[in-house]
N, C-alpha and C positions, 0 to 999 in steps of 0.2 A: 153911518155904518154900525150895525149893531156888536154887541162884545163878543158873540158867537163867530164870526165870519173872524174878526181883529184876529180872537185864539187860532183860527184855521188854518189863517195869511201867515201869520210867525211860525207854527209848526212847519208849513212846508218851506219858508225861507233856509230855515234852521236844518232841513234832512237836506236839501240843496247846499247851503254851505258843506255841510259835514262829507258829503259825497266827494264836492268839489277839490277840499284839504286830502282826502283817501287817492283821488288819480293824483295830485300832486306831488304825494307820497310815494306813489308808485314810480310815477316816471320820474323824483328823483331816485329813486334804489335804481333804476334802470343805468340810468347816467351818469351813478356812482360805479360802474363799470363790472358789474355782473353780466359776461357773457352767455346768451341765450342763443343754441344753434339756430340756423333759417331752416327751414325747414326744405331750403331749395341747395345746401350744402351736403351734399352725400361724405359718411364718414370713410377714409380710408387709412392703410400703412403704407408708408416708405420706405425703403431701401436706397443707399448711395450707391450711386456706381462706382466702381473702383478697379482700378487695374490687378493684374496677377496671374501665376503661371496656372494653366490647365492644360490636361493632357489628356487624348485622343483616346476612346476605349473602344471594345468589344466586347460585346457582353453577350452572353450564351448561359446554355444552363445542359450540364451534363450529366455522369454517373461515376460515382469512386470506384476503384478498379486497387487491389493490391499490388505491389510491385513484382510478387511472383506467387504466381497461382498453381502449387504444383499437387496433383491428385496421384498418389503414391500407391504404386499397386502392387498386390504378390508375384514374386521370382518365381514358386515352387507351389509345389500342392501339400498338402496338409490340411489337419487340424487347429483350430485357435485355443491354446491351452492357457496363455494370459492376454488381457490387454494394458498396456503402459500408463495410456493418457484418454483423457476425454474433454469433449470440447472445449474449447476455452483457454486448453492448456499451453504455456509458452514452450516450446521447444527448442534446439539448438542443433545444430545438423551433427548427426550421429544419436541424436537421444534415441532409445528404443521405444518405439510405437506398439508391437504386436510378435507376439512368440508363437510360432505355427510349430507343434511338436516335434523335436529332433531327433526323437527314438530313431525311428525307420530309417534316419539321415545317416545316423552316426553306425547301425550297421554296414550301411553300404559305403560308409568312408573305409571301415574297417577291412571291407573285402575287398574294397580296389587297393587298398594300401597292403593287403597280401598278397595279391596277384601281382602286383606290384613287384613286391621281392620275387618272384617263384620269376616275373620275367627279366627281372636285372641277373638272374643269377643264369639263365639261358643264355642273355645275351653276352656273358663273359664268358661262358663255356666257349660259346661261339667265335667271341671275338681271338681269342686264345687258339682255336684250332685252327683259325683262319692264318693267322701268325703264324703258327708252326710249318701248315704248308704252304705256305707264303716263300718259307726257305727253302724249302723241296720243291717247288715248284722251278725255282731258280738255277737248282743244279740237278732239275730232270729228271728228279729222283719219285715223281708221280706225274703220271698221265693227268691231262688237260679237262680229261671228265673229270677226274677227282678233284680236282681244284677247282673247279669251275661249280661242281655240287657243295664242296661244304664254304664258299663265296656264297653263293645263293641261301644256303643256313645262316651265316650269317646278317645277309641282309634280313633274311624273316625276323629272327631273334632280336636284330635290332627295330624292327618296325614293332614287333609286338609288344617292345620296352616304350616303345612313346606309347602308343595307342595304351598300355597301363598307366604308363606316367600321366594321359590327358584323363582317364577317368579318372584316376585321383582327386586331382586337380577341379574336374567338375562336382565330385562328389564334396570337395571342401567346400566350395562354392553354394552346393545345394545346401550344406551344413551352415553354413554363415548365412543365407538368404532365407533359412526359417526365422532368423528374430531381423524384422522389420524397422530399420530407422531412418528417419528423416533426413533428407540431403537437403534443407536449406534452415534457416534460421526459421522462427515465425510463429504462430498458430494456429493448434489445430482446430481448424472452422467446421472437420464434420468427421464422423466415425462410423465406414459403413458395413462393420463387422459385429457380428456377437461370440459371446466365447462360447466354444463349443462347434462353432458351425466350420465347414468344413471348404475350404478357399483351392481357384486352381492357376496357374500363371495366368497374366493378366489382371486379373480379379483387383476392382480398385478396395482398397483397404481403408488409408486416414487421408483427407484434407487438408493441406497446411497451408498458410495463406502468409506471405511477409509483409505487413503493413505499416514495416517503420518508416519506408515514403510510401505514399497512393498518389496513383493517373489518375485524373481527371479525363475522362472518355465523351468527344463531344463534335457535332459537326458547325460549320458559321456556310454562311452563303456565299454567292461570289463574291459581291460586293466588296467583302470584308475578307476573304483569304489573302486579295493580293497588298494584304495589308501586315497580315502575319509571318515572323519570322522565328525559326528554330534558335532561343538564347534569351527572345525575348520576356521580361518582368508579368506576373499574374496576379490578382488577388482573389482568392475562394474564399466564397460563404456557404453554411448549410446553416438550414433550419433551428437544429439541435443545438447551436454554438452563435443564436445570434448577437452576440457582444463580442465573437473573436473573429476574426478575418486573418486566414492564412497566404501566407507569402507561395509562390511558386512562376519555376520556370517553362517556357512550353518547350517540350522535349521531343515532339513530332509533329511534323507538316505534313500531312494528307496530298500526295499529286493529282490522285485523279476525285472525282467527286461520286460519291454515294447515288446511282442511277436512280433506286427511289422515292431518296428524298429530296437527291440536289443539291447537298450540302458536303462541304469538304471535311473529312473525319482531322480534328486535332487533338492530340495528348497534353497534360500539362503536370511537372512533375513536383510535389507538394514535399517537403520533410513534416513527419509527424511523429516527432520524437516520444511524445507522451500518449499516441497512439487513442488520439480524441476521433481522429477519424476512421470511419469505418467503409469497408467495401458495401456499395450498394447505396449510399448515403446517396442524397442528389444534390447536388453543387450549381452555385452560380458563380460564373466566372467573368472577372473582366480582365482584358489583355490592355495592357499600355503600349499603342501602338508609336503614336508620335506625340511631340509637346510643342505647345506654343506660349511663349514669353509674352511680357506685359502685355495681355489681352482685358479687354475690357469685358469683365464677369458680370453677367446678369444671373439675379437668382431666378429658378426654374419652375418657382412655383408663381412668378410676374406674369407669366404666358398666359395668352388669352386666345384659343379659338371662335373664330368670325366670319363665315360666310366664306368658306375655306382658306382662312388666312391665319397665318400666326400674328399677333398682335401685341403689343406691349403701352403702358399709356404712363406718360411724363408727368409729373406735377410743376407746373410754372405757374408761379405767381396766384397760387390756387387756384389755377384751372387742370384741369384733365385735360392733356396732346394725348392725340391715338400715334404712336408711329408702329413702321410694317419695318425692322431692322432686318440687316442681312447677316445670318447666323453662320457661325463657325465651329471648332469643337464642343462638344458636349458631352460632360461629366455627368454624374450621378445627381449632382445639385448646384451645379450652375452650366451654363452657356453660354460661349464666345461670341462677340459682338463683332464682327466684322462694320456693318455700318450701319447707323441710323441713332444710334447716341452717342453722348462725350462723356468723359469722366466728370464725377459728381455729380452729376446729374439724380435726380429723385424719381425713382419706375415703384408703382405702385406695387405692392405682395399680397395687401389683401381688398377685398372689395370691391377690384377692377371688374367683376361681371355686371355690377349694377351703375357702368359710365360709358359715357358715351363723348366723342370731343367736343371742347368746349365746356362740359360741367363743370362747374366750380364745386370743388370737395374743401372740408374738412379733416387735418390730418389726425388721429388719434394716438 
């Protein structure tokens, strides 16, 4: 053998050994127990199942409604020579909103309150001569005409003393009904006057809205009315306020149903002492209708639609079980398990779309 071919034979013995010592290296690091996923174990999360009370909802979505909505209109006709308040502003019933000039008012108080005198002071004339012959009438000392005409003065004189006395009285009235105040607590939400312009009875004036509780205004369907009862517990969300959730009770039951939409109108009545809620706001509501004890709670986001089935899948023994459970109440974020798991049990949360029964997963 020449020295050339010797050198060639020992070069490749030597890259063979050295290869040989590298897998040997390798597959010890493997057997020193560095786990490598299969690439046949799908990853997924679990969940325990576990007992616990849930309770039965309703959930709709409605309109905030103040508790009194009252649009305040002018008594009298006039002028508007002030205005009190503007939007926004708190009021208390009796504040004054609006002064319609009392000029005009307070002459025509003046003249019924002197006509006034001129007919009290008739009807004692009257009442006086009626008296006197009252006694002559008695001992026949004037004919029956005579008595019987200044009887009849009398009743006029006395008729003409109301009829001053009531104009009076409305002329006060018209006098007190040119300055404008609010008869309930609240605020005012709109002002549909300017100063100067010139108002007639009826005419709406200020807006005042009491929003220390708000209705929640909202209809549910059949299903779910004959579920509802007047006392029952609420919790409202709006948009505006998504980290607070308000307490309230439902304060009306709807009899007959709403013909175009099918739905039965319910109220739900809120305290909103810091007056965070506003009329108009749109509310989501759920009603706790009924509760059920040591129920076995799957979380809601375990659910898996499948060839129109709801589905849920088990982790045993690292395999993926499909089961079709028989469901019961249903909360916000979990649902009652009537049948097809046990407690403790392991229902996958996440990654359950990419299994199928029988896979063997990985838990992460």
């Amino acid at each position: 053998m020449s020295r050339l071919k010797k050198i060639l034979i020992i070069a490749v013995l030597s890259i063979a050994a050295h290869q040989g010592c590298g897998n040997r290296e390798a597959s010890d690091e493997g057997s020193n127990g560095v786990e490598i996923d299969s690439p046949n174990h799908i990853p997924v999360q679990t969940h325990v199942i576990q007992r616990g009370e849930v309770v039965d909802l309703v959930r709709a979505t409605g309109t905030l409604f103040p508790l009194h909505d009252v649009l305040i209109s002018s008594q009298t006709a006039g002028t508007v020579i002030k205005i009190y308040v503007q939007v926004g502003d708190p009021v208390e019933k009796g504040t004054p909103l609006v002064q319609i000039d009392p000029e005009l008012k307070q002459l025509a108080l003046e003249q019924a309150e002197a006509n006034l005198m001129q007919a009290n002071a008739a009807f004692e004339k009257a009442a006086k001569d009626f008296a006197r012959n009252e006694k002559l009438q008695k001992t026949n000392d004037i004919s029956e005409y005579i008595f019987e005409s200044v009887r009849l003065q009398k009743a006029s004189a006395e008729a003409a003393y109301l009829t001053a006395n009531a104009t009076v009285k409305m002329a006060r009235r018209q006098l007190a009904d040119a300055r404008i105040t609010s008869p309930v607590n609240g605020l005012v939400a709109a002002r549909l006057v300017e100063l100067g312009s010139t108002v007639a009875p009826g005419v709406p004036i200020v807006k005042v809205v009491d929003i220390s509780q708000v209705k929640v205004k909202f209809g549910v369907a059949e299903k779910d009315i004959v579920k509802i009862e007047k006392g029952q517990s609420a919790t409202v969300s709006v948009d505006s306020y998504e980290q607070f959730f308000f307490s309230g009770k439902v304060s009306s039951v709807g009899p007959q149903a709403n013909l175009s939409s099918r739905t039965f109108p319910i109220e739900v009545l809120i305290d909103n002492p810091k007056l965070r809620l506003k009329a108009g706001m749109i509310a989501k509501v759920e009603i706790a209708t009924r509760t059920q004890k040591d129920a076995l709670l799957l979380p809601k986001n375990a659910l898996l639609e499948r060839a129109n089935q709801t589905i849920i899948y088990i982790v045993k023994d690292g395999t993926a079980r499909k089961r079709i459970p028989k469901f019961g109440i249903e909360t916000r974020d979990y649902i009652a398990i009537l049948e097809g798991v046990e407690a403790g049990e392991e229902v996958v949360v996440m990654g359950q779309e990419n299994l199928a029964d029988g896979v063997e997963v990985i838990k992460k």
